[in-house]
Each structure stands twice: as structure tokens, then as C-alpha cells.
N, C-alpha and C positions, 0 to 999 in steps of 0.2 A: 255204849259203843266199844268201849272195850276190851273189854268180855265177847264180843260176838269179831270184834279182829283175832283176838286168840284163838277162840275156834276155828277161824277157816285160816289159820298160818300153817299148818300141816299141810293142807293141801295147796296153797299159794304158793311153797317152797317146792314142794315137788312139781307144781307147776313152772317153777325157774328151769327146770332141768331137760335142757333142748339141746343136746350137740349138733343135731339138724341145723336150727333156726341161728346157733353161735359159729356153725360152719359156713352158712351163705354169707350173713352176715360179714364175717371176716373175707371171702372171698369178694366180696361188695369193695369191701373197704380197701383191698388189695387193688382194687382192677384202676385202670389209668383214665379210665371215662368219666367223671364226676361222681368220684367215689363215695364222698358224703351225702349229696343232695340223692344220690341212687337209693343208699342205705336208708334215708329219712324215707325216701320212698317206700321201701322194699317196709320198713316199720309202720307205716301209716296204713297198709293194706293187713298185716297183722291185726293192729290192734281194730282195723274196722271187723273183720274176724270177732274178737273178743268182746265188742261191743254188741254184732246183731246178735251173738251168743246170750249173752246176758239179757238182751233187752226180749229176747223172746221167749225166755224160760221168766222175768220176772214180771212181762205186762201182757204174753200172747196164751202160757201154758197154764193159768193163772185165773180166775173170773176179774173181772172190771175193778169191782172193791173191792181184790185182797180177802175174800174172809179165805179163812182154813175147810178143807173140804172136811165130811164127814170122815173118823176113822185116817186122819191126818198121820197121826204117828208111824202106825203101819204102814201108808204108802210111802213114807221115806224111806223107815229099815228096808222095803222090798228095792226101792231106789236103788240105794245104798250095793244090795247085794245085787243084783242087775249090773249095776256101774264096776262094782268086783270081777264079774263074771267078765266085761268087758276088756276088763285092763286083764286079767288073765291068758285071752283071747290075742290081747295086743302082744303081749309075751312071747305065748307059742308060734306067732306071724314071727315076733321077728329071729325065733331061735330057726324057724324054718327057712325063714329070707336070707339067713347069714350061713345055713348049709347049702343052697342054693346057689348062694354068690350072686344073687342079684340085689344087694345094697349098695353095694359100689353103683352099679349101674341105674338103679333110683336118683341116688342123691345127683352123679352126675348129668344126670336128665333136669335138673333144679334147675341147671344155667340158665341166662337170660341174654337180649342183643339189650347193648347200651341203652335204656332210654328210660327215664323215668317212670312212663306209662306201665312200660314192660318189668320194671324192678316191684312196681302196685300190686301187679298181677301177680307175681310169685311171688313178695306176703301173704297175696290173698290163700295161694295156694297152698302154701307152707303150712300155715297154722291152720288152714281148713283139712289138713291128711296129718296134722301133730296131733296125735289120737292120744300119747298120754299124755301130752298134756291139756288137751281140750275135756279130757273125761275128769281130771281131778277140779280145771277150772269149771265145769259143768256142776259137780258134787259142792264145791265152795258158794256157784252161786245158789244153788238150791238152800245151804245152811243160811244166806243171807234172807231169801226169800221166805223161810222157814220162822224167820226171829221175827218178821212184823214190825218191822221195825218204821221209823219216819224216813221221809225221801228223803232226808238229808245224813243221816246216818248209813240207809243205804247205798245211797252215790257214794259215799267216803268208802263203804264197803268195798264197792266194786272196784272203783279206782282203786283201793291197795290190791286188791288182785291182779288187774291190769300189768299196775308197776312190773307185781312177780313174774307174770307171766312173758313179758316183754322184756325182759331182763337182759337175756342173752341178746338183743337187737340195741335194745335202749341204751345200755353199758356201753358197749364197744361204743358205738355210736359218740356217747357223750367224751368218754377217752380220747376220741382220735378227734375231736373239735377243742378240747382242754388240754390235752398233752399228747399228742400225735406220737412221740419216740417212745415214750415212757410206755403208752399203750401197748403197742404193737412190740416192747421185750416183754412186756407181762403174760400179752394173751397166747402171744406165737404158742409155745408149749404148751396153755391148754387147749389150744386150737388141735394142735395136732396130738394129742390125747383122748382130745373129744371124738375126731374123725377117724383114727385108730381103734375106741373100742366103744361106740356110739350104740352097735348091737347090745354090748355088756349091760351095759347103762340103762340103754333103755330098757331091755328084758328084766333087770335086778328095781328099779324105781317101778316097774308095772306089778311084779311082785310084793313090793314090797308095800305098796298102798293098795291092792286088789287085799292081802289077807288083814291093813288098815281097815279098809270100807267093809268088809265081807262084818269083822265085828262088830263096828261101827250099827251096823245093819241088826245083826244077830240081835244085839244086845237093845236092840228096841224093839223088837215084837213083843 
């Protein structure tokens, strides 16, 4: 077990890295509606996200018993660079989005009306258009999928990926229910660091695990 968490902590860490998902979030947590139970909301449609993710790359994409397909190896490495070419892809969108100037008007399209139902639905939507991070947590669950491992070392798998992935929700989240003041001087400043150069961020983290995966990939054909 591991041995195969060490593996996929590369990309479970680069899957933490959401200024999107840490901007709603805090905006969640700001608003005077039932900021808490909104945000548990807005987290609960996330991680249903990350879960039909998982669950259909490990029991739909997959045959019934798990065996390894023929010529296994090479369809990872081509994965692998496929999933590079992707996060590439996510790069040049968003260096294009940010000459555009319509990322501002993205994210502020994100709002919601008070209601819990409605905070579900933009988790849902969130991490279903968080493209890098659903491409590294994609490549993570494939390396799970890959080990063969017993259901119970890969539930512990996923769930550590979840955690990362949920990070930026989960965090704040659990701060402003444990230490409400404390939270809110820590994250202020990254909040508005995140939402300040979120293009940076995301452009430079898609790079920089697209030329990750690209070797990754290379290096097993």
C-alpha cells in the first residue's frame, strides 16, 4: 500500500491545486446565507464528481475481473501521453482565456442563489470543468487501477486522492467550523493571490505535469 500512495502523490498534490475551487469556496464561506452548511454543500457535489470519476475508470472502463488487457503497458504510456497532450491543451485555453479577458467573467458566472440545493450543483459543476485537476486525478486513478491491487487497499487509494483533491473545499471548510478567526487571517491572502493569478497557476501546474505525464508515458513504451 505504500509504495503505490507514493506513486500517485505527484499527482494527488497537483491535484490540490484549485484557485477556482479555494475562490468559491471562500466566497461560500463569506456570504451571510448559511455559509457553512452551503460550503458542505458546494463539497459534497465535488467530491460526488471524484467519486463517479473513479468509480468508472475503476469498475466501467475496466472488464468485470480486473485482469490486465493484452499489451497493458503500452496502453498506459499512450494514456499517459494523451493525458500530457491534454493538460497542454488546458495551458494554451487558459493563456488564451486570460488574453481574452474572459476569466474574470467565468469564474464570476460560478455564483449561486442561497440554497443548498443550488451550492450541490456548482460543486457539481466546479470540478466537472476543473480540467486540471480532474486530468491528474484521472492519471492517479488509472496508476491505482494499474497496481491490482485488493478493494481494500484501493478504497484507501482513492480516498487519499479524494482528500487532495478536495482540499481546497475541505480545508477552509474544516478552519472556519474549528477556528473561524484564525481561518479567515490565514486564508484572506491566499484567497486573493489565488484569484489574482489563478491563470499563472493554472497554466505553469498544467505544464508542469503535462511534460511529468508526457515522460512518464515515453519512458514505458
Amino acid at each position: 500500500m505504500t509504495s503505490l500512495l507514493v506513486k500517485i502523490t505527484p499527482e494527488a498534490l497537483g491535484s490540490m491545486v484549485s484557485p477556482t475551487a479555494l475562490a468559491v469556496t471562500m466566497l461560500l464561506l463569506g456570504s451571510r446565507t448559511r455559509p457553512r452548511a452551503r460550503t458542505a454543500a458546494y463539497l459534497a457535489g465535488a467530491v460526488l464528481v471524484l467519486l463517479l470519476v473513479a468509480g468508472l475508470e475503476l469498475f466501467i472502463l475496466v472488464g468485470a475481473n480486473g485482469a490486465a488487457p493484452s499489451g497493458e503497458g503500452r496502453v498506459r504510456a499512450i494514456i499517459n501521453i494523451v493525458l500530457a497532450v491534454a493538460l497542454l491543451a488546458i495551458a494554451a485555453r487558459n493563456i488564451l482565456a486570460r488574453r481574452n479577458g474572459t476569466e474574470a467573467k467565468e469564474r464570476s458566472g460560478r455564483s449561486a442563489q442561497p440554497s443548498l440545493f443550488n451550492a450541490l450543483l456548482l460543486g457539481l459543476g466546479m470540478m466537472a470543468s476543473n480540467f486540471t485537476t480532474l486530468v491528474l486525478y484521472i492519471s492517479a486513478v488509472k496508476d491505482v487501477r494499474d497496481a491490482h491491487a485488493g478493494g481494500l487497499v484501493t478504497a484507501v487509494a482513492v480516498t487519499y486522492l479524494i482528500l487532495f483533491a478536495a482540499l481546497p473545499i475541505a480545508g477552509p471548510l474544516a478552519g472556519a467550523i474549528l477556528a473561524p478567526a484564525r481561518t479567515e487571517r490565514v486564508l484572506a491572502p491566499i484567497n486573493t493571490f489565488a484569484k489574482d493569478h489563478s491563470a499563472q497557476i493554472g497554466t505553469a501546474l498544467a505544464i508542469l505535469f503535462a511534460i511529468y505525464l508526457f515522460a512518464k508515458g515515453v519512458a514505458a513504451l
